[in-house]
N, C-alpha and C positions, 0 to 999 in steps of 0.2 A: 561348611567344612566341619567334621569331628574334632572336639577337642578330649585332652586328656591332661591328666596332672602329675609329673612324675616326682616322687620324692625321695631324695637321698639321704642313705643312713653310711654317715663316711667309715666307720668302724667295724675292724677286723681282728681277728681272735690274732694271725698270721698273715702277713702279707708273700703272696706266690711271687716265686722268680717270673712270672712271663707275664705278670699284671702290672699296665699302666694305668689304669682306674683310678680316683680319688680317693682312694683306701688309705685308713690309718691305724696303726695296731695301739691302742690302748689298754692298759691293766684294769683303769676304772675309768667312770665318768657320770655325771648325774645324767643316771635318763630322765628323769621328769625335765628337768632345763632342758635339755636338748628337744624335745619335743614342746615345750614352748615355745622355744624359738621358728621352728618348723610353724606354730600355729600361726606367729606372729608375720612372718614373710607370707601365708596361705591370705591373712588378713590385708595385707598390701598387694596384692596379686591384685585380686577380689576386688579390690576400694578401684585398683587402675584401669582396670574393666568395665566398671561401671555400674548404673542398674541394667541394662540390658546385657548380665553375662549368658554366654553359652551352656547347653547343658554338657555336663561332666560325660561320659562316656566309658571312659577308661582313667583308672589308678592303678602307677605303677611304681612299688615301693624298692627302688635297688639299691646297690651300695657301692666298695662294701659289702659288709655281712648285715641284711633287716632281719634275718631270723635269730640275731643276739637279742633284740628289742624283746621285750616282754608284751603279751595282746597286748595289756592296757593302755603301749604308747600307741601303738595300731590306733585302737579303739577310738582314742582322745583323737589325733591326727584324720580319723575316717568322718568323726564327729564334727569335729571343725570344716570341714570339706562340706558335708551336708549342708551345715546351717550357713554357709556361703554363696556355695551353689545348688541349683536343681541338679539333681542326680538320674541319670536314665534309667526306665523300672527296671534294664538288665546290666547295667553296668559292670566292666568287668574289672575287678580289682585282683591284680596281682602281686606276691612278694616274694623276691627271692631269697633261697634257702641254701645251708650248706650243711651237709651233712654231717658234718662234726655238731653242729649246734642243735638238732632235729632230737626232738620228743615229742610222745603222745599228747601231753599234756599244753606245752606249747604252740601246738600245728591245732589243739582245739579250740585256743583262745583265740588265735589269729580266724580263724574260722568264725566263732562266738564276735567276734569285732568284726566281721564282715567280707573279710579276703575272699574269692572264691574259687583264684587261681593260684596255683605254688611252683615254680619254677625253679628244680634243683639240681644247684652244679655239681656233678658226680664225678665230671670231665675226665674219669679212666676206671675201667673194669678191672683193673691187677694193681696187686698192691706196688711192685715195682715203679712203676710207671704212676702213679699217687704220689709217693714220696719223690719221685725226679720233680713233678711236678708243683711240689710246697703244700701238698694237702694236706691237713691234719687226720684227716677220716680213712680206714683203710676199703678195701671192697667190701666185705663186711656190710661193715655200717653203713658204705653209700648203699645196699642190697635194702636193708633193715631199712633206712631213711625214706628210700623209696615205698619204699609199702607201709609207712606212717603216713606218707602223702597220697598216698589212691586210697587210704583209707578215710581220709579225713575231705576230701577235696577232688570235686568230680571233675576238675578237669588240671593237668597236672603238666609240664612239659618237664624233662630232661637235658640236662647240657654236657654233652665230650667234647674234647678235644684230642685232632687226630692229626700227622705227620708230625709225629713225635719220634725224636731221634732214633733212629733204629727199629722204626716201626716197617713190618713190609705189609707190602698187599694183601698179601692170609690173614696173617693178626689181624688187621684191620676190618675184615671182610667177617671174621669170628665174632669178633666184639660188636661191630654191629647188630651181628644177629644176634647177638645176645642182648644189646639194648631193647630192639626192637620186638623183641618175646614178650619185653615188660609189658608192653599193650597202653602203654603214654598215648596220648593223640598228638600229641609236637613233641620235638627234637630238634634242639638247637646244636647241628654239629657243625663246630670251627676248625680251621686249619693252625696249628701251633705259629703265629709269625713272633720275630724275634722286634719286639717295640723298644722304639731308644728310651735311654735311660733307666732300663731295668737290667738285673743282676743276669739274665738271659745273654741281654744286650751285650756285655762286659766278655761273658763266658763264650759269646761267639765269636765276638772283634778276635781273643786271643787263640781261636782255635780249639777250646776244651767243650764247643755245643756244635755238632752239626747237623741240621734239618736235612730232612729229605731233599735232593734236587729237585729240579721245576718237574720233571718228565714225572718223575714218582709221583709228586705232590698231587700234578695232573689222573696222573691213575687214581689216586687214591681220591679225589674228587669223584671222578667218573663212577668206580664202583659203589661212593655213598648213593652216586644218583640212580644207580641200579637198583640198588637194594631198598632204598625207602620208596620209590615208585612202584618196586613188586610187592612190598609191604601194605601201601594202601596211603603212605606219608609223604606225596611228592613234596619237592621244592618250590615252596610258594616264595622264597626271596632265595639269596645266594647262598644261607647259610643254615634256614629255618625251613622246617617239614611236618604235615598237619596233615593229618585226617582233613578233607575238605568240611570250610563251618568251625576246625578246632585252629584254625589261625591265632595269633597274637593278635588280639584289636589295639591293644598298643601301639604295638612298634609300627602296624600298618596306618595308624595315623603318621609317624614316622617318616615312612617311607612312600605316603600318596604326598606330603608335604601339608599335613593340618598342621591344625594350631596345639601349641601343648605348653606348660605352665612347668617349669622345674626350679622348685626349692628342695632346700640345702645346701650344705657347700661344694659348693664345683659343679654346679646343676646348670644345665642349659636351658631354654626353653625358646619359641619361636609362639611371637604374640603378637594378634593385629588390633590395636589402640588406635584408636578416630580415623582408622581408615589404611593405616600403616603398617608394614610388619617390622616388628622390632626384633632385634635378634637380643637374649639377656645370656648372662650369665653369672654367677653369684665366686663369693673371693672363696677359693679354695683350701687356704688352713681351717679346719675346722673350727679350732678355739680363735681365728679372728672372725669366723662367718658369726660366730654365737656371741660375742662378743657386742659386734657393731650391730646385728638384729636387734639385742637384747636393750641395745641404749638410746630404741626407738630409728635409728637409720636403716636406710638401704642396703642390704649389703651386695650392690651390683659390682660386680669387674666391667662389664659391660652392656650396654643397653644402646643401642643402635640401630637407627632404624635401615632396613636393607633394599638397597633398592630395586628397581625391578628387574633389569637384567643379572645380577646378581643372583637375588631370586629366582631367574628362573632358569640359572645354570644348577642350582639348589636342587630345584625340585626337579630335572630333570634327573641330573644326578641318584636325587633319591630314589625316583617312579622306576628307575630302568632295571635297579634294582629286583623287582618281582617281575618275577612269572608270568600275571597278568598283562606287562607293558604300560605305558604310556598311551593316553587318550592325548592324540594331536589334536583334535577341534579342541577340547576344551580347556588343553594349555596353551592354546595360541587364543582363548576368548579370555583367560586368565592374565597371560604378560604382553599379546599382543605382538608376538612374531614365535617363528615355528622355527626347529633344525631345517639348512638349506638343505632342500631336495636333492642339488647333488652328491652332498654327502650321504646322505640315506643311499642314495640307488648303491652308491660305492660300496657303503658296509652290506648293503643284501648283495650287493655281488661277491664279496670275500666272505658270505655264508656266515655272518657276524648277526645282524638285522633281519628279522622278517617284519613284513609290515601286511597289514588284514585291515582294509579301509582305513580308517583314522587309526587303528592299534598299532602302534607299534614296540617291538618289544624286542629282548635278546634270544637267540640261536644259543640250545648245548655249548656249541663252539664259543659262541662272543662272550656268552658266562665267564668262562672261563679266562677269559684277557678281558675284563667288562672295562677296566680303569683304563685301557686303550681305545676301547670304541666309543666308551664317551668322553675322552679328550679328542678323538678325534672326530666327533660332531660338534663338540663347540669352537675347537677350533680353527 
């Protein structure tokens, strides 16, 4: 299994109304500490692993905002990583960026310390729909940021966000072509959902946010599929679009169900220890995550080990997710039972499921209700 190591930078210049993330707006804060602490959790990872660690594959620095960090924590943090692990001769390290914080000089150092991917949330082409959405940067700048990033880093993705209130099918069908101009090899396009407990959240319950209905939302799905498939960018997962080859190696450890290491605060990670998969997760206030690292402890919320039926509602979960589908032989030589047959025939008969020898995978259609078709194979 591939593994990867993702690290969290919990700090943001601004927190967006429709972001439930581990984001926390602070005025100041000592970067060098914070990125000790980082090294120190990377040093306890490591130690629990063993001498027979994995080689790295993918780093993936999110947040938060990692493009406030200056190279140097990069660099230290990429540095620590090395002399822990073997590192693969192509490894891909990414770090996301936002376009308020983007300059030449900082997209060089990150570069100089070894990043070699940049992934930038631009998440709307009009300044309108920028400010609805809590960005500090206007189009503009997201235009300008952009082209700091293809300049400095060969391989580059994009992030919008679309069924935004009052958004119709034309708009939407415009601004993609206009992303899509940019010449990015990925594109991560999301749908606007309303997550509890953000200021979104509030503004819906009372009636002053309303999303697209299901039927529009549906449209406006369909048309992104249209349009980045005659681009050359189809949908390798529900959400992500790639030049075939410019995938996320990331997130596709992610979503095949590897193994991956997440420090920082409020980091996840999914680790297999003497045989085991442990599911972690580290304490979410930031100044307690740095606190209890710094004073030599763990700073786990949780660490548990998961067992295999669990697991392998998990990975099915995640695999169904892409395009590619789900390999039935070798998740059933993995957890040692398969989705029952009769439920398969069922969802390829409501045109949800296709299945191609052992491949099985979702239909346009089942994409689109996917959270249905796989509650209704597991249960």
């Amino acid at each position: 299994m591939s593994f990867g190591i993702y690290v969290h930078w919990p700090f943001c210049a601004a927190k967006c109304p429709y972001c439930d993330f581990n984001s926390h707006v602070r005025t100041s804060f000592d970067e060098e500490g914070w990125a000790d602490a980082i090294a120190r959790e990377l040093d306890w990872t490591a130690e629990a692993q063993g001498q027979d660690r994995p080689i790295v594959e993918t780093i993936f620095f999110g947040g938060g905002t990692p493009s406030l960090m200056q190279g140097r924590s990069a660099a230290r943090i990429l540095d620590r990583i090395s002399r822990l692990w073997r590192m693969a001769n192509d490894v891909e390290i990414t770090l996301e960026a936002n376009p308020a914080s983007a300059d030449a000089a900082r997209f060089a150092d990150y570069r100089a310390a070894g990043v070699n991917r940049l992934s930038l949330g631009m998440q709307a082409l009009n300044d309108t729909d920028l400010k609805f959405l809590g960005r500090l940067h206007n189009a503009t700048e997201a235009r300008a940021a952009l082209g700091l990033a293809m300049a400095n880093f060969e391989r580059v993705s994009l992030d919008l966000i679309y069924a935004r209130p009052g958004q119709s099918d034309a708009q939407w069908r415009e601004e993609l072509k206009q992303a899509l101009a940019f010449g990015t090899d990925h594109l991560s396009l999301y749908q606007l959902t309303i997550e509890p407990e953000t200021p979104f959240a509030l503004l819906h319950k009372n009636g002053q946010l309303r999303i697209p209905d299901d039927d529009l939302a549906a449209g406006l799905y369909e048309t992104t599929q249209e349009l980045t498939e005659a681009a050359g960018r189809p949908a390798y997962e529900i959400s992500n679009h790639a030049r075939p080859g410019s995938e996320s190696r990331h997130n596709l450890i992610y979503w095949r169900y590897g193994d991956y290491a997440g420090v920082g605060p409020g980091a996840h990670g999914r680790l297999m220890l003497d045989g085991k998969r442990i599911a972690t997760s580290t304490i979410r206030l930031p100044e307690r995550w740095r606190d209890t690292v710094t004073s030599g402890s763990k700073a786990f919320a949780d660490f548990t080990m998961i067992g295999d039926t669990d697991a392998a509602r998990e990975h099915l979960l995640m695999n169904l997710r892409l395009r590619e589908g789900i390999d039935l032989g070798a998740y059933e030589a993995r957890w040692g039972h398969r989705p029952a047959s009769k439920k398969i025939e069922r969802l390829i008969e409501q045109e949800m499921l296709r299945q191609d020898g052992e491949i099985l995978s979702a239909t346009p259609q089942g994409r689109l209700v996917l959270n249905a078709v796989i509650s209704a194979l597991l249960n």
